[in-house]
N, C-alpha and C positions, 0 to 999 in steps of 0.2 A: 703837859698834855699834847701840844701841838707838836713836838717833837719825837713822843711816844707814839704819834699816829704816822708820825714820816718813817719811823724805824720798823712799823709795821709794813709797810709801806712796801718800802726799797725790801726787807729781808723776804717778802713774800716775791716779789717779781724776781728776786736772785734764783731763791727757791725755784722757783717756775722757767726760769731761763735754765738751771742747770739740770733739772729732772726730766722736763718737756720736751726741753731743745736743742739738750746738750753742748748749752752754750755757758760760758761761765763770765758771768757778770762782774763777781768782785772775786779776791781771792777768800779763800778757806779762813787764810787769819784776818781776814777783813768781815770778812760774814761773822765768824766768833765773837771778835771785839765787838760790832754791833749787835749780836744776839747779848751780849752778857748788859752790852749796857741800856737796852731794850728789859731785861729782865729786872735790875735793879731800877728803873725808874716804877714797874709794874709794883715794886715792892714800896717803892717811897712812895706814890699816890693809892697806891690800893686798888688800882684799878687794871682787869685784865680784857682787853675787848675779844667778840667770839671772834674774831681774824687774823688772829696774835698768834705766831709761830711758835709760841710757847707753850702753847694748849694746842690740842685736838680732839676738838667736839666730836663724840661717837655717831654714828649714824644707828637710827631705829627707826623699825616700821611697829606703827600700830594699826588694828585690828579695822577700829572707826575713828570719830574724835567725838571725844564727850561733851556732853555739850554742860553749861555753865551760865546760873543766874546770876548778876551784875548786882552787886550790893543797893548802886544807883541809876536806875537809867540813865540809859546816855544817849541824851534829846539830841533834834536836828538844831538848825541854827534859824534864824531866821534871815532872810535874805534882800539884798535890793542890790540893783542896777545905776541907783544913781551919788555919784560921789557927793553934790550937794547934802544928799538925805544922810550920808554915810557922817558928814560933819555936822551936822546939826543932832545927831543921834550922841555925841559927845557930850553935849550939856555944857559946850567949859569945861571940860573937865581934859585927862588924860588920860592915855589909852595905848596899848600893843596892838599895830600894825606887823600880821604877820601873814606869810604865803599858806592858802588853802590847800592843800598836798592833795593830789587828786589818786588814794592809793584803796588802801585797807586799814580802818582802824585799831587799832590794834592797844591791849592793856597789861601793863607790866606788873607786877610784883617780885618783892623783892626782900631778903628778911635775911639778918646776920651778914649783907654785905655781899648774897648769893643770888642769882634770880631762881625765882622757886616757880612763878606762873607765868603764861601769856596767855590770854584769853583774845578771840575778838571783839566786836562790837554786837556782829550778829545783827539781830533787829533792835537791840537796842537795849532790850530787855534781859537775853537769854543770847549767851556765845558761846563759842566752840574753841576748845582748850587746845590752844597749836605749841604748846610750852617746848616740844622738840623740836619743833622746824624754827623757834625764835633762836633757838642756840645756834641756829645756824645764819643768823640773818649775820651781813656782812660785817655790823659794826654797830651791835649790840654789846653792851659791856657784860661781861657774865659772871664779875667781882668786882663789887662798889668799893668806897671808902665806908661810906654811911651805914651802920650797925641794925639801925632799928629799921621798921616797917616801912615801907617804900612805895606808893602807889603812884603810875603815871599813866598817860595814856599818851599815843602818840600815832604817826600814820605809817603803815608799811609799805615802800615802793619799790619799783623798780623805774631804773633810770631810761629815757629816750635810747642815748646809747648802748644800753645793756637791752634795750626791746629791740633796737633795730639789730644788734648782734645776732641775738635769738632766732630772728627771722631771717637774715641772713642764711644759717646753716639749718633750712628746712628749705626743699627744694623746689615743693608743691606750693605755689602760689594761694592754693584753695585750703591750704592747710596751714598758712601762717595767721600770729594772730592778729589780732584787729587791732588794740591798742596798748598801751603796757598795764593800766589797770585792769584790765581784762586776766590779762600775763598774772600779774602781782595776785591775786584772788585765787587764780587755781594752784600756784605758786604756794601762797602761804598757807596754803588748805589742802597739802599734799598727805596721803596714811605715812608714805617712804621721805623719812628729812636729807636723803641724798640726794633726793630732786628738788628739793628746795635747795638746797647748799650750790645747785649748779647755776641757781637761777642768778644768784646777786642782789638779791632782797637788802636793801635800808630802809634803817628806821628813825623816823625825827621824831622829837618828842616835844609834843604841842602843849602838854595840861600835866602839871602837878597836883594830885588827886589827896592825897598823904602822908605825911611825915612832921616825924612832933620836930621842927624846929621852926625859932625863930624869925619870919621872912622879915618883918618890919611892916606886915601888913603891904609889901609891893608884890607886884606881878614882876618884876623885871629879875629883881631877887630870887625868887623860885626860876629860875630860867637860871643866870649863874649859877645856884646852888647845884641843878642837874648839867650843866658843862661841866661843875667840878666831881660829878660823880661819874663823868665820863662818859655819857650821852650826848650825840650829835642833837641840837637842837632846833626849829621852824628859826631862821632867818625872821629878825622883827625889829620891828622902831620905834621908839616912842615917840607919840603923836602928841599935839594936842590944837584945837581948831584955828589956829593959827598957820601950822606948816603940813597939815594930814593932806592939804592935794597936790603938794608940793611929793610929798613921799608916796602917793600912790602911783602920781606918776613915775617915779624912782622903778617902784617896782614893775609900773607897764612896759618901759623900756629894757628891764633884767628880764623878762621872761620869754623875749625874741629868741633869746639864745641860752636858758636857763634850763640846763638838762633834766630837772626832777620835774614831775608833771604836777601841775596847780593849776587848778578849775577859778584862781578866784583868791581874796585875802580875806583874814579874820581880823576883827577888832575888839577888844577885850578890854576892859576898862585896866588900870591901871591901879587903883585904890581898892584890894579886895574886901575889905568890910564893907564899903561901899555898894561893889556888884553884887555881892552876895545879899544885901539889905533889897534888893530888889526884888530878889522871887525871882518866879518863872509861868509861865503860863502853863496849859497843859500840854504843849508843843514844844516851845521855846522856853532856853534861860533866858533872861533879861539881861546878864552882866555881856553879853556878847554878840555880833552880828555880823553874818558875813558879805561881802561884797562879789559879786558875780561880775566877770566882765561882759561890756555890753560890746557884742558879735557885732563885728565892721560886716555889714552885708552888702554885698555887689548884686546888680543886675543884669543878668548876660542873657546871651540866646542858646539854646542848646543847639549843635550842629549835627554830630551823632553819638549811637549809643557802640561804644568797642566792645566786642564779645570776644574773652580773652580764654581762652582750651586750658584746664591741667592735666596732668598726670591720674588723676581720678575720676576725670569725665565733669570735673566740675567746673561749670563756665560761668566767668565773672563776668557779669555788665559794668561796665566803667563809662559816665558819661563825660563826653567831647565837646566843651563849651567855648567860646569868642573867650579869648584872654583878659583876664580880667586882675587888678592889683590887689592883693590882701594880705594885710599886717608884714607890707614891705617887699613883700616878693610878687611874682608874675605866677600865676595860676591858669589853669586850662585844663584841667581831669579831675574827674572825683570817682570813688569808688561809690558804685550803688548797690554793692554789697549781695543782690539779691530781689528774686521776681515779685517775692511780697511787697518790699522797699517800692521796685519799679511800679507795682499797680498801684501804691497806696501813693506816690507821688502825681499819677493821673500823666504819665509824662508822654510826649509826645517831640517826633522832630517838631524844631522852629520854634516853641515852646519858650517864654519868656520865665528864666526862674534864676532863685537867688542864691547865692552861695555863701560859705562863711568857715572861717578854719576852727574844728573843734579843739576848746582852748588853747586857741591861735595857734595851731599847729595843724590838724588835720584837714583838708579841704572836706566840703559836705555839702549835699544841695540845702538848703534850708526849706524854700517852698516852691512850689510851681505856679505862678503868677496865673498862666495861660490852660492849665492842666485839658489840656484834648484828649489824654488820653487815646492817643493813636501809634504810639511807638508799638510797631510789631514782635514778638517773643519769637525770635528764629526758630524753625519747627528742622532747619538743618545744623548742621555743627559746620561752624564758619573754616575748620580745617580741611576735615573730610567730607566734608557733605551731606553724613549719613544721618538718619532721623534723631532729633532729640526726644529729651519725658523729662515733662514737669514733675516735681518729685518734692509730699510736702513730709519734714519730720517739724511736729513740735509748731506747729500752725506757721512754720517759715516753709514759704516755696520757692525751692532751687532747680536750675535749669544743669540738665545735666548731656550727654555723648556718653550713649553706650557702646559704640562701636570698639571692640578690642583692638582693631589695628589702624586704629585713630592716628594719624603721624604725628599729632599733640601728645596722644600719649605715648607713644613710642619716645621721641626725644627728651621729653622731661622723665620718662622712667630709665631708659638711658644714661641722662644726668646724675639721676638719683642713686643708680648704683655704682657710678664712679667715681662718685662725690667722699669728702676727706672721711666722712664717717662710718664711712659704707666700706669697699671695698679700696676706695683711695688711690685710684689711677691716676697719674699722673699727666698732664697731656692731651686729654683726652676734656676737652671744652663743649659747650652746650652748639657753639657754630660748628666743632671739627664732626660730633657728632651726627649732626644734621646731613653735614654732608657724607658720612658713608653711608648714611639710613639712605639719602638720595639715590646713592649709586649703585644701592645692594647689597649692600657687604654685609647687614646685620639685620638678621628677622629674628631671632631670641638672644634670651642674655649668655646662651654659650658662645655664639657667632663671634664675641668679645675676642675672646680667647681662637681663634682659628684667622686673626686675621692676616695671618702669613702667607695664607690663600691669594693675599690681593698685593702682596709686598709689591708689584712692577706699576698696578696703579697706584697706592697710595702716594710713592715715589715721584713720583710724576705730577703730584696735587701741587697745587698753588700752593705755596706754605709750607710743603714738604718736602724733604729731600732725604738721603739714605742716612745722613745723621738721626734726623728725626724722626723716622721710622726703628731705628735702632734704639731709642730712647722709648718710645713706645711701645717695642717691644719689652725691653727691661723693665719697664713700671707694669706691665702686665705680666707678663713670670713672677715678679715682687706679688702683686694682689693675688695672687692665683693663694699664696696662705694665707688665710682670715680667718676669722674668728666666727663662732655662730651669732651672737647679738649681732655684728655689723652687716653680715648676711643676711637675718632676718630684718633688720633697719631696710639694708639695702634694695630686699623684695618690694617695698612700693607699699605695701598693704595699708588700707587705707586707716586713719587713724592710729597706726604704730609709730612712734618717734624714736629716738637714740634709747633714752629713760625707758620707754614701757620696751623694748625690744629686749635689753638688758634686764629686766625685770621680769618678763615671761619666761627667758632662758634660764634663770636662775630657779623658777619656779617648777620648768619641768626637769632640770638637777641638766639640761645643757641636752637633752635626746628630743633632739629634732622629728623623729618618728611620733615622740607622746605629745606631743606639741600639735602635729598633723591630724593625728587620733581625737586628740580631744572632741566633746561634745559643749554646743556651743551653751548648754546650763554648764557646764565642769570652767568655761573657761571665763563665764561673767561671774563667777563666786572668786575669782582671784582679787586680790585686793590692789582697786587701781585699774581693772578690769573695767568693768560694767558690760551693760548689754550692749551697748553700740559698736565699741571696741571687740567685743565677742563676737558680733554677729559679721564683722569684718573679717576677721580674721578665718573665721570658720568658714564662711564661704571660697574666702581666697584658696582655702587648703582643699575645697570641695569642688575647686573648677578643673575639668576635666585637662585644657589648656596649660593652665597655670600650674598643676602639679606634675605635667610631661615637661612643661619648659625647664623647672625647678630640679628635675632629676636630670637632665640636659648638661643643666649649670655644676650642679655639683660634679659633675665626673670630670670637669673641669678646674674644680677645687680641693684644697688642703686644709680643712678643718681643722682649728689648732683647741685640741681638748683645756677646757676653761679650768676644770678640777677632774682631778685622775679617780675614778672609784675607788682603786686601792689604795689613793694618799689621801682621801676624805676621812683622816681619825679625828679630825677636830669636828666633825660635823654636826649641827646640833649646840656646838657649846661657844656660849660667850664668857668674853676676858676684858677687862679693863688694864690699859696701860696707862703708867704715872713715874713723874723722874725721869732724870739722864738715862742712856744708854750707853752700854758698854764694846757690847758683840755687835748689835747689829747701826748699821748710822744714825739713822734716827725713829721714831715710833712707826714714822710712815712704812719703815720698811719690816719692822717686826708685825706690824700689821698686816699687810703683805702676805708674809709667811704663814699667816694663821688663816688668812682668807682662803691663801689657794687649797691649805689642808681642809676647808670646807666648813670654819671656823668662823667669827665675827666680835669685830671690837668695838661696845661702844663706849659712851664718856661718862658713865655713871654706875658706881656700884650698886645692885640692885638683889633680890633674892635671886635671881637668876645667874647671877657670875661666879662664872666656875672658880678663878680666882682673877685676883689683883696682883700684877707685877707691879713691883719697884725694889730698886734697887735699895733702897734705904728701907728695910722693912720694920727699921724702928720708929719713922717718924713717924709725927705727930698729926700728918695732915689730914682734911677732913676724910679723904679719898680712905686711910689706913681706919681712922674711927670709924666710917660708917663700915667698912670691909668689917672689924672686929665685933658691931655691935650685932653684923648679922651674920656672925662665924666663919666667912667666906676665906680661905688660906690667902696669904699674903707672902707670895715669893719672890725671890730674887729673880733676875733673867738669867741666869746659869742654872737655878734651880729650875724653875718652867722650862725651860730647853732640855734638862736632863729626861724632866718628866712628859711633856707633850711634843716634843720635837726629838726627839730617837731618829 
């Protein structure tokens, strides 16, 4: 298993080296020999995981997600803060010490060795059925060994590093997210599973629910059993009140630097006839209780409050406190997120308040010791000057800069459109930028492209010389062709990201005009839409400003058509691919071919699939039976080529 996860591993990042980057990692007969011997251990364990080059999960969007009552509820835990209590809570007895995953719960099923459901937790009672976005979680297995009924539950995350990545490529400080549960939640609760599939979603699996075998009556046993059905599993120890504060602290020390987010550990007894003989309250099981860590709080002074400008007008209060040590490091800022936060802290300069990292990682005030409540709400915008407006959605009030020629918003929307997802200039940095905004060179986003106007200064800049002027020219010829998503990404508009930018264009078939037109009820009924995002969008397209700049820029650009009208024959119809390829190199690329003709492939025969390619269209696999039992044709790839690719 451990080696069937390395060979996933390395053949994925080859993959990604040679497609992405045009770099080539291993060779062709090196990559082969490891794909065939990646595929035969798939077949000696039985086990295929969803990240496996050997598969490709289809992508689908649905309408909503259904939502789904839970056989049993699925109670809270009960909780305490103190390790003492945590070991006398053992009885003598023995018990699994394992990491509380601070994600989305999440419930598997699984029958004939396939995964059939994912439900969440929901409220506990009643959940919402993400069964297509789990096929995309990173390393979820999506073929057991295990034949019969399967139930487990477990927690969906995303990792520290995969949050800060995320954040990273959003440019808007006021638009990145807060923390990666936050991320993980809207993530796993997507209509479109190609936005989950971008996110990097894991899933560990904390609790075997059902399956008729064997355990011996142990907890530990159910835990191997699912590593050997090829589930990543909750990290756990066996305790018993001898060595449990010996291993809590094991785990205090792994979680300094322990990338999955965990609020906390679980303790489970060990002997399940046992836990189970206990009942539950009407809250809590009794077989189990979780441990919270107890927040190292500091006592500082506050000095000031930073009022930081985005590209949306939206201004973060960040407080500036006396350095203080917490969980190992030097601390001095926290994020205060927001004017309701700030009033409801009472905060004031000079202000005596405490701090504390949310689970040990984020800085946060905790409380306001002194609460004076005198800290002033700038009524200017600490950039430009110009009047700010408190602004409440959803009983949160944000401070905001209306001024359009905010030099806050000038240079982070600058940024934004140069940036690798947008229009992708090269060169072209958040400091170089600031300094032509300085010197004049750029009052809209055409000015980009005209800046040959200033070649004898720019020349002359600190940093630059007529190499580097020549280079920024060339990465600006290069961006002048892009694509409509990266240009609609790249307008700024607030609430649009890579995903929904990509997803609007698709929606209005890539005509930017229907897009402009739209009515803002036409454009919150899109799925993935809503009202806030519509009401964004609509406005952007309805400012007198913003739609002159907009027609500015384009006569500056080369719109590269996404799908040709006349070559949309496939439009409207999905295909499932399965097996070797012949003609084209691999599925990704026959998929390709069908997308651009206006076409879509996902990973599941359904009444909707026009057909099923494979190559072998006599075998036996499930893919061919479920095609035949619901009369879908099953063709070769020379055959579908003759027939949909003319």
């Amino acid at each position: 298993m451990e080696r069937m996860r390395e060979l996933v591993s390395l053949l994925n990042r080859a993959s990604e080296a040679y497609y992405a980057k045009d770099e080539e990692m291993i060779s062709n007969f090196e990559y082969d020999k490891l794909y065939d011997e990646l595929t035969a251990l798939e077949t000696e364990l039985g086990v295929t995981l969803a990240d496996s080059p050997t598969v490709r999960v289809g992508y689908e969007a649905v309408e909503e997600l259904p939502k789904e009552r839970h056989e049993t509820p699925m109670l809270s835990l009960a909780k305490t803060k103190s390790r003492e209590e945590l070991r006398d809570w053992l009885n003598g007895r023995k018990a699994l010490l394992s990491w509380k995953l601070d994600g989305l719960t999440i419930v598997l099923t699984y029958a004939g060795g396939t995964l059939q459901k994912a439900v969440t937790r929901g409220n506990g009672e009643v959940g919402e059925v993400i069964t297509n976005n789990a096929r995309v979680f990173r390393n979820i297995p999506l073929s057991i060994p295990y034949q019969g009924e399967l139930i487990l539950r477990g927690e969906a995350v995303i990792t520290y590093s995969g949050f800060e990545k995320i954040n990273r490529e959003i440019e808007d400080a006021g638009a990145k997210y807060k923390n990666p549960r936050n991320l993980c939640s809207g993530s796993v609760r997507q209509l479109d599973n190609r936005i989950t599939a971008q996110r990097s979603v894991y899933f560990y699996a904390f609790s075997l629910v059902r399956a008729d075998v064997d355990f011996h009556n142990s907890r530990s046993e159910q835990f191997d059993f699912l590593k050997k059905q090829g589930f990543d599993v909750v990290e756990h120890r066996l305790v018993d009140p001898e060595n449990i504060l010996n291993n809590i602290s094991y785990f205090e020390e792994k979680i300094q630097t322990y990338d999955v987010p965990s609020d906390g550990l679980v303790l489970t007894y060990e002997d399940m006839a046992y836990g189970a003989s206990l009942g539950r309250t009407a809250k809590f099981p009794r077989d189990s209780i979780a441990f919270k860590w107890a927040d190292e709080l500091r006592e500082t002074t506050l000095l000031q409050m930073e009022w930081s400008a985005s590209r949306t007008g939206l201004i973060n209060p960040v407080a500036i406190f006396e350095p203080v040590e917490l969980e190992g490091t030097t601390v001095s800022r926290a994020s205060v997120h927001n004017i309701s936060i700030v009033r409801g802290l009472k905060l004031g300069i000079g202000d005596r308040i405490t701090v504390y990292k949310a689970n040990m990682i984020i800085p946060q005030i905790a409380e306001n010791l002194t609460k004076s409540d005198s800290l002033e709400i700038p009524d200017t915008c600490p950039v430009c000057g110009q009047p700010t407006r408190i602004s409440q959605v959803n009983d949160v009030q944000s401070l905001y800069c209306d001024n359009p020629g905010c030099d806050a918003k000038k240079i982070k929307s600058f940024t934004l459109l140069v940036s690798r997802n947008a229009l992708n200039v090269d060169g072209l940095s958040e400091s170089t930028l600031e300094k032509f905004l300085a010197r004049g060179f750029l009052h809209e986003f055409a000015d980009l492209f005209r800046l040959e106007r200033f070649q004898e200064e720019i020349t002359q800049m600190e940093g630059f010389g007529e190499k580097s002027y020549q280079n920024l020219m060339e990465s600006l010829e290069k961006a002048r062709k892009t694509t409509l998503p990266r240009l609609l990404y790249g307008l700024g508009i607030e609430n649009v990201g890579v995903a929904n930018a990509k997803m609007l264009c698709r929606h209005f078939q890539y005509d930017l005009q229907a897009l402009k037109e739209a009515s803002e009820e036409e454009l919150a009924e899109i799925d993935g839409v809503g009202e806030v995002i519509a009401r964004s969008i609509y406005a952007y397209f309805h400012e007198e400003k913003a739609r002159e700049q907009l027609e500015n820029l384009l006569r500056e650009l080369e719109i590269e058509k996404e799908v040709q009208e006349s070559a949309a024959t496939l439009a409207g119809m999905s295909f499932v691919i399965t097996g070797s390829l012949i003609h084209f190199e691999n599925r990704d690329a026959m998929k390709e071919e069908i997308e651009k003709r206006g076409g879509k492939v996902t990973g599941s025969v359904t009444g909707k699939t026009v057909c099923l390619i494979n190559n072998d269209t006599a075998s036996s696999s499930s893919k061919n039976r479920k095609a035949k039992e619901l009369g879908i044709p099953i063709l070769s790839e020379e055959a579908f080529m003759e027939e949909y690719l003319k």
